[in-house]
C-alpha positions as CSV (number, residue, x, y, z in Angstrom):
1,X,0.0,0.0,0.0
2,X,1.3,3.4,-0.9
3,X,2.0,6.1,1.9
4,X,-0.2,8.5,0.4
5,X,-3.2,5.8,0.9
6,X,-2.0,4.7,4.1
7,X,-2.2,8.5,5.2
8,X,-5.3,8.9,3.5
9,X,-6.9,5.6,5.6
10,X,-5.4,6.8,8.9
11,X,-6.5,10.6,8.5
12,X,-10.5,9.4,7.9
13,X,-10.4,7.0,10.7
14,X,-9.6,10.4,12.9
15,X,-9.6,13.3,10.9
16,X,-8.9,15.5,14.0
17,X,-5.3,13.8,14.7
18,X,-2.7,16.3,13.2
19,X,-0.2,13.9,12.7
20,X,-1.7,12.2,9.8
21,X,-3.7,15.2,8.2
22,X,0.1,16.6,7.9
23,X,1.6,12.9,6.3
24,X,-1.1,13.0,4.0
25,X,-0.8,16.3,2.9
26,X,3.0,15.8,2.8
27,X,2.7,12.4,0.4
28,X,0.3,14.7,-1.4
29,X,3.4,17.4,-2.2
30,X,5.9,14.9,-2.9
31,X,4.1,13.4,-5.6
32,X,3.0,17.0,-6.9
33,X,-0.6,16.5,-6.8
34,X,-1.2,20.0,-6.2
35,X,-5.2,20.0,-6.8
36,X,-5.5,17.2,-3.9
37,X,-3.2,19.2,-1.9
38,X,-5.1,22.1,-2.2
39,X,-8.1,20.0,-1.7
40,X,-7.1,18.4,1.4
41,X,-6.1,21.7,3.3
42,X,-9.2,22.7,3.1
43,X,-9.4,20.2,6.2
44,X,-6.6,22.0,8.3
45,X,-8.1,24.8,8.6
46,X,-12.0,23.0,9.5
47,X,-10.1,21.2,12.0
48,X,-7.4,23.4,13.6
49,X,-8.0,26.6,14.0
50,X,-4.9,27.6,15.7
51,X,-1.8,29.2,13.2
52,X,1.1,27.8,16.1
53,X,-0.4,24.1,14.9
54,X,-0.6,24.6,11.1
55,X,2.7,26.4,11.6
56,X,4.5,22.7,12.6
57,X,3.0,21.3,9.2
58,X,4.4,24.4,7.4
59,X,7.8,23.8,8.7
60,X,7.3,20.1,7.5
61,X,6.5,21.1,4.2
62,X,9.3,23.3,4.0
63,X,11.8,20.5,4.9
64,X,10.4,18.1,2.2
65,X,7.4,19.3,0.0
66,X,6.5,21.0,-2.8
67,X,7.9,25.0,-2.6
68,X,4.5,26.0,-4.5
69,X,2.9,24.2,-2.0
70,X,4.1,25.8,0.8
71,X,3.6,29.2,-1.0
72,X,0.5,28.0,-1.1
73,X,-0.7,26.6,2.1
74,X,1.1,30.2,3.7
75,X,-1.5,32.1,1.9
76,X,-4.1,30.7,2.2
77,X,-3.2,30.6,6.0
78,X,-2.8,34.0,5.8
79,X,-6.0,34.8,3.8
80,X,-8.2,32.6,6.5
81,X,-6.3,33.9,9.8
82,X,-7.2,37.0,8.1
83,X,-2.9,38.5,9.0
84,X,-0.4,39.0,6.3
85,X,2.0,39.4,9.4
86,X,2.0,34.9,9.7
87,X,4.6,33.1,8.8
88,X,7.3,35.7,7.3
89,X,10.6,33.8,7.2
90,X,8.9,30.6,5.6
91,X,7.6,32.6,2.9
92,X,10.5,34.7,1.9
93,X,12.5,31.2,2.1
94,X,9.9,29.7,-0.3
95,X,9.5,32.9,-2.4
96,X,13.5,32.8,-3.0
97,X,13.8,29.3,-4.1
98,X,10.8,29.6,-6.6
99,X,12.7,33.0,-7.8
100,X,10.4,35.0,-7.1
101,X,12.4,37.8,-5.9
102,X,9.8,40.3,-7.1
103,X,7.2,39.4,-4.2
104,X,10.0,38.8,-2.2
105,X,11.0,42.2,-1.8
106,X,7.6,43.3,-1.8
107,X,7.5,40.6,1.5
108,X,10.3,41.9,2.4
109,X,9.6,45.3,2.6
110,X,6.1,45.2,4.8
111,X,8.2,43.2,7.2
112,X,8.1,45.6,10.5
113,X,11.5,44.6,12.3
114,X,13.8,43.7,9.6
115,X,16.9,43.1,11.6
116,X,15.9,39.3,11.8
117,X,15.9,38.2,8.3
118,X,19.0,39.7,7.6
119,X,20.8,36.4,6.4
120,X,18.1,35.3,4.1
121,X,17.7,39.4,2.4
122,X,22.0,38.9,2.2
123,X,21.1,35.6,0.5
124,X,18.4,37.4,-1.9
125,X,20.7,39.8,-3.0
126,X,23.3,37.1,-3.8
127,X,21.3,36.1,-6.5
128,X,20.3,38.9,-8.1
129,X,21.5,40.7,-10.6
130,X,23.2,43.9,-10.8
131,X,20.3,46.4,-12.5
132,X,17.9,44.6,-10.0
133,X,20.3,45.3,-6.5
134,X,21.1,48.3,-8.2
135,X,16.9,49.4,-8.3
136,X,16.1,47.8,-4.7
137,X,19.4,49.7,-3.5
138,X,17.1,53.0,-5.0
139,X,14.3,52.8,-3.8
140,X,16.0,51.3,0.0
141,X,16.9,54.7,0.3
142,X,14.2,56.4,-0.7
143,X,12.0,54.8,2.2
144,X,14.7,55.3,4.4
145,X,15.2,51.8,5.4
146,X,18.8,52.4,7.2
147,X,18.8,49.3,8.9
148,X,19.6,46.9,5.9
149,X,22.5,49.7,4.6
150,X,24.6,47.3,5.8
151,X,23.8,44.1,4.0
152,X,23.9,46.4,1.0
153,X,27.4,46.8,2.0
154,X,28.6,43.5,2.2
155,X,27.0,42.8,-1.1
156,X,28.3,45.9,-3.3
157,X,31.8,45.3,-1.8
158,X,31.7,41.5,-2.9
159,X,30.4,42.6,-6.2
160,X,33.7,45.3,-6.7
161,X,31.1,48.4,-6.4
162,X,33.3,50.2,-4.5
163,X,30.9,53.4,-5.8
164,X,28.2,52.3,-3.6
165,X,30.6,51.4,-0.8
166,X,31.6,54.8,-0.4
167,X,27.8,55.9,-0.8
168,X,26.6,53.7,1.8
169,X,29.4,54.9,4.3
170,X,28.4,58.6,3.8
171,X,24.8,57.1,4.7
172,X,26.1,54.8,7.7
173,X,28.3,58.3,8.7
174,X,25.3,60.5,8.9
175,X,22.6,58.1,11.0
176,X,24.6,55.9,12.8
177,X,26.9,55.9,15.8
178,X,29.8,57.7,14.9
179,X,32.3,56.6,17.2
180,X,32.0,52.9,16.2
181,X,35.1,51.6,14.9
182,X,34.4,49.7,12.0
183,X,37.2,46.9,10.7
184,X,36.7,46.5,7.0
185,X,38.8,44.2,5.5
186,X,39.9,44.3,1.8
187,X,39.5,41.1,-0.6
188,X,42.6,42.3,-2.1
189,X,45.0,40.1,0.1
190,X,47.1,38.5,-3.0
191,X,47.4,34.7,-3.8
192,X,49.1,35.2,-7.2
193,X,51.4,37.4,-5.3
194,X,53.6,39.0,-8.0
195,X,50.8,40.2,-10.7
196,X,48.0,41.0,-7.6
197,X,51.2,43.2,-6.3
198,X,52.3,45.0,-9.6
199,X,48.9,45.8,-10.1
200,X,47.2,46.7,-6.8
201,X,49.9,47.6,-4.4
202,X,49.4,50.9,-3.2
203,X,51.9,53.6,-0.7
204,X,50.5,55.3,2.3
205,X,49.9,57.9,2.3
206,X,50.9,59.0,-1.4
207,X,47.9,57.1,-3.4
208,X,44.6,58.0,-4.6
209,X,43.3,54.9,-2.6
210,X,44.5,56.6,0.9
211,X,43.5,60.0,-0.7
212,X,39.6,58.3,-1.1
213,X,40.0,56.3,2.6
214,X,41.0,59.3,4.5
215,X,38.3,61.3,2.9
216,X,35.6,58.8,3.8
217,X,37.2,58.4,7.1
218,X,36.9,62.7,8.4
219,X,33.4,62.5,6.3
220,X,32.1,59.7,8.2
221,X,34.0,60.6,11.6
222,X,34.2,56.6,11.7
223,X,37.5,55.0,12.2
224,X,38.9,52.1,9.8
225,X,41.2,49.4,9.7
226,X,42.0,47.2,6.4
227,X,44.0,45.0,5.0
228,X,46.0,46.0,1.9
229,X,49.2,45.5,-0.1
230,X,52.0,48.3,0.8
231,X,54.1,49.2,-2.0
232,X,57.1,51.5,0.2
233,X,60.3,52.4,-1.9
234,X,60.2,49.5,-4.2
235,X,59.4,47.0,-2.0
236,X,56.3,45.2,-1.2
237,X,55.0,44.4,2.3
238,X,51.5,42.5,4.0
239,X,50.2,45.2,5.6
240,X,47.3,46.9,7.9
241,X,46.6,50.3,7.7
242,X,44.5,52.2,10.7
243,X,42.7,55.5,10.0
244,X,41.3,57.4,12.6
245,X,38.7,60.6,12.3
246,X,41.0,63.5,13.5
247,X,43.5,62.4,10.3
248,X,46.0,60.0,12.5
249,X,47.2,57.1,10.7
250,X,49.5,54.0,11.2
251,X,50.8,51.6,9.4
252,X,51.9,47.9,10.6
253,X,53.5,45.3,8.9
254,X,53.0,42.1,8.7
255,X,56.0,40.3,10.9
256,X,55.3,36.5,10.0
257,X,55.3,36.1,6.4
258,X,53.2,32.3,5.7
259,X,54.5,30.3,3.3
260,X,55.1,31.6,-0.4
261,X,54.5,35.1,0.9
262,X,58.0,35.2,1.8
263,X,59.0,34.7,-2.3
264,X,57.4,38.1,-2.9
265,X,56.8,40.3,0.2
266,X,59.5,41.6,3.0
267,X,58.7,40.7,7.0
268,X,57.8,44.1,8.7
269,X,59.7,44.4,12.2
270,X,58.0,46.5,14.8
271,X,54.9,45.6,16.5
272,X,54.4,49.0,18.0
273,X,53.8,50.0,14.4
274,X,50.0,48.0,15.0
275,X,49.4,50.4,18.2
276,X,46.9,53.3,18.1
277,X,44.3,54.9,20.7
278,X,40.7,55.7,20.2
279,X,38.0,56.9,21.8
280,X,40.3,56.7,25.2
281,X,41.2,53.0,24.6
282,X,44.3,51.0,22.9
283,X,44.0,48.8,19.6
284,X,46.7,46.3,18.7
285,X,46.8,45.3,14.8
286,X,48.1,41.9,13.8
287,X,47.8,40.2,10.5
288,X,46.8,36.6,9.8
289,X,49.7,33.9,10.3
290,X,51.2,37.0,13.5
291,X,48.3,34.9,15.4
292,X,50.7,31.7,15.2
293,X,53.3,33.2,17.7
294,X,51.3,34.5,21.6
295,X,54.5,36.7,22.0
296,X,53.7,39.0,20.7
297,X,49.9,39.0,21.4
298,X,51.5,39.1,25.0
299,X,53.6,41.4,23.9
300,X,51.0,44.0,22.9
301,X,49.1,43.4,26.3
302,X,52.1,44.3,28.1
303,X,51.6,47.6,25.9
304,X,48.0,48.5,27.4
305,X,46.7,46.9,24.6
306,X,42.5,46.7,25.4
307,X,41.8,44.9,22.1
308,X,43.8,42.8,19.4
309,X,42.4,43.6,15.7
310,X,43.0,39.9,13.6
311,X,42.9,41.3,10.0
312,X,43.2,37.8,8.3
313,X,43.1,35.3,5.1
314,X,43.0,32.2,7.1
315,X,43.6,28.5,5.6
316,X,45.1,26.9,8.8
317,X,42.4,25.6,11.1
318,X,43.1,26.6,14.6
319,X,43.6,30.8,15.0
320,X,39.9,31.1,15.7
321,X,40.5,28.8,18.7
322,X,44.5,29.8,19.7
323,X,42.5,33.4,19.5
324,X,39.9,32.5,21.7
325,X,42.6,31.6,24.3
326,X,44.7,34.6,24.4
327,X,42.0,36.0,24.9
328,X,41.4,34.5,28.3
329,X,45.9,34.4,29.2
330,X,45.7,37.9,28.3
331,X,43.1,39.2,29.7
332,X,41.7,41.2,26.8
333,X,38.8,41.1,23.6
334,X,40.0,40.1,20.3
335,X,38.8,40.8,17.2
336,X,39.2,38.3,14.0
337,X,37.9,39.4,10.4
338,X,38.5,36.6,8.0
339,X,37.5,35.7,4.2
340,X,35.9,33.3,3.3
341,X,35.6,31.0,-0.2
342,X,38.7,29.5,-2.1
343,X,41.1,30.9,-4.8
344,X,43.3,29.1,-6.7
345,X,47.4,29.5,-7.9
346,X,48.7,27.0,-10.4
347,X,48.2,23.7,-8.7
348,X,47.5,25.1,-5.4
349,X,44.5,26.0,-4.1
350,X,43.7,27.8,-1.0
351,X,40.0,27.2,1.2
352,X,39.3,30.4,3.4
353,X,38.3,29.4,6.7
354,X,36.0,32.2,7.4
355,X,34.4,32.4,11.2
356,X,35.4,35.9,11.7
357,X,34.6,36.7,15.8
358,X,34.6,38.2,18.6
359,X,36.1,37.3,21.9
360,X,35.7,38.3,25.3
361,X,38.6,38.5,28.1
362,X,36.4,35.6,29.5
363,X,37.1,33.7,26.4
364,X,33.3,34.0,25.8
365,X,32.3,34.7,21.8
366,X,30.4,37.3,21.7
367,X,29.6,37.3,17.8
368,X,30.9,34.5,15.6
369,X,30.3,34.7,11.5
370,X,30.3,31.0,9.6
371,X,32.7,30.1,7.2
372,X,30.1,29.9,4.2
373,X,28.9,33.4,3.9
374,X,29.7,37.4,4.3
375,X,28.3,38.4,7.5
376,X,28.3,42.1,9.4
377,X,27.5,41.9,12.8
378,X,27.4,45.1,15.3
379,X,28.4,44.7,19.2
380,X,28.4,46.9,21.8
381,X,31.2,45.9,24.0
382,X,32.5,47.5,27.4
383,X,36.6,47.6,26.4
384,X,37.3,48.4,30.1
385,X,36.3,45.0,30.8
386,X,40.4,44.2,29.7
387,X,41.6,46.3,32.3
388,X,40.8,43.8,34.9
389,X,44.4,41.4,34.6
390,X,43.0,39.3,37.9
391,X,42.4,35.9,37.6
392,X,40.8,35.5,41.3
393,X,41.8,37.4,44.5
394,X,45.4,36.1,44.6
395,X,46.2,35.8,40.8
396,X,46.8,39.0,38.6
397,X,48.8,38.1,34.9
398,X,51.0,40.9,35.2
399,X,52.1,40.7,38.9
400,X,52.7,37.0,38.1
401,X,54.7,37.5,35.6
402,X,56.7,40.5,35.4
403,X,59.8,38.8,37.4
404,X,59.8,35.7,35.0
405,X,62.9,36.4,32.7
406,X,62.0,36.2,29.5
407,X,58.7,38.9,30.3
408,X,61.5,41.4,31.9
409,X,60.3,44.4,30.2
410,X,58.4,47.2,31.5
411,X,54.5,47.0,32.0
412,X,52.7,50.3,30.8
């Protein structure tokens, strides 16, 4: 006997039991027999009356039926609940994989609080094209809708459209919190090492590119750190570059060169070059493979250090975790930004590992990204929280160890 007559022989022996309305209606789906579907759902709603209990066969559906299905059993949910507000992630999920992005944004856009379906509107415009993110991007601004600026970020800046990355930091500059400081890494970093650095190297601070980051910078009165490639009298280096809103910048240079980086770039050689203050605390900037040796992240702490900021292109599989530590021996929050995706020179290819976080001085995460997809996150964190080195009533790190030889420097 088939499972669709099974179903169909248990549900009219008790047409009030749930559980086999929603197996027939599922074996209905499966086999596309959309007019019985239709048919039988009819039934839900005589039956249940409650959206929380068609919502669990909704979610069933959406795991293994038909999308148009789903689409459909959402509104006509909607229609007889007599609420377009039911049900909003399941049908922007369905509406997405049946391509309807039309009525998705149209969804989309009568969705009150926005901030939770920021993932699947990032996914959305992932698949677009570039007149239709282009239009939604439009008309985004003209209703004022500020909170999804930054998904627009993350997506113009993976498409190249550095035009509309500047744009939407003018916007972020004028409605948001201006004393954020916002790590932006570049996707620059080289792999092919010798024509990425011919072509896209750039001096600090005489180039156009510094010229347009300064000037966003004082606009914006937000500070930034990235990632780029230094060209400096000929010679190329891995660096970070920090630009604050009164015009300071810093450079720091990457000290531990990883693998084939050492055929092309030269090893920078002063981690106080990493060290700037803002907004009353101390940042400490380290690049990718630095995380590999703690002395200097201990290092850095010893300089007053109240966060480290990771600017990285990770392919080894254990700085998210080593980072996580140092966080707790130190005492202070780290910050890791991290690409994601894979890229390929000659016979070698290189997979990004992604899960950009956050770290407390606890050790706790306080925001992780996955290694799958671009992902902005805002924190508020309290940075004075690092300027607590105990451990418990008897243990403080820098009493501890400031008479252990090797750690014989001066504390600040």
């Amino acid at each position: 006997m088939k499972l669709e007559e099974i179903s169909y022989k248990m549900f009219k022996e008790n047409k009030r039991n749930l559980l086999y309305l929603s197996d027939l209606l599922l074996s209905l789906s499966s086999q596309k027999k959309s007019k019985e579907f239709n048919k039988f759902s009819d039934t839900l709603f005589k039956y249940f009356k409650d959206p929380s209990i068609v919502y669990s066969v909704i979610k069933t559906l959406e795991r293994y039926g038909e999308p148009k299905d789903l689409k459909f059993l959402i509104e006509k949910s909607r229609k007889i609940f007599n609420t377009q507000m039911l049900y909003e992630r399941e049908y922007l999920s369905v509406l997405l994989k049946l391509k309807d992005y039309e009525n998705f944004w149209k969804e989309f856009l009568n969705i009150k609080n926005k901030s939770g379906f920021m993932d699947i509107f990032l996914d959305y415009l992932g698949v677009l094209d570039e007149k239709f993110v282009e239009r939604i991007f439009k008309e985004t601004k003209e209703y004022g809708i500020k909170e999804i600026f930054p998904i627009f970020l993350q997506e113009f800046s993976r498409r190249k459209k550095f035009d509309y990355v500047i744009e939407i930091y003018d916007l972020i500059g004028e409605k948001e919190k201006r004393d954020s400081l916002i790590v932006f890494l570049y996707k620059k970093d080289p792999i092919n090492f010798k024509n990425f650095l011919e072509k896209n190297s750039f001096s600090v601070p005489e180039s156009k590119e510094f010229e347009v980051l300064l000037k966003t910078v004082k606009e914006t009165r937000t500070g930034l750190v990235t990632g780029f490639p230094e060209k400096n009298n000929g010679k190329f280096y891995n660096s970070a570059l920090y630009i604050l809103p009164d015009g300071k910048y810093g450079v720091y240079r990457k000290i531990h060169l990883f693998y084939k980086e050492k055929l092309h770039f030269e090893k920078g050689n002063n981690p106080l070059d990493g060290i700037f203050e803002y907004n009353g605390f101390k940042f400490g900037i380290i690049v990718c493979f630095d995380w590999f040796f703690p002395e200097q992240i201990r290092y850095l702490t010893f300089k007053g250090v109240n966060m480290i900021l990771h600017c990285a292109n990770l392919v080894l599989p254990w700085s998210q975790r080593a980072m996580r530590i140092y966080s707790v021996i130190n005492r202070i929050f780290t910050l890791t930004c991290n690409r994601i995706g894979e890229e390929s020179c000659g016979n070698e290819k290189y997979i990004f590992t992604g899960k950009s976080q956050i770290v407390s001085p606890s050790g706790k995460i306080i925001a992780r990204a996955n290694s799958n997809n671009e992902i902005l996150r805002v924190k508020e964190i309290n940075l004075k929280e690092s300027e607590d080195k105990n451990i418990n009533e008897y243990n403080n790190i820098f009493e501890d160890i400031k008479n252990f030889f090797p750690y014989n420097i001066k504390i600040l």
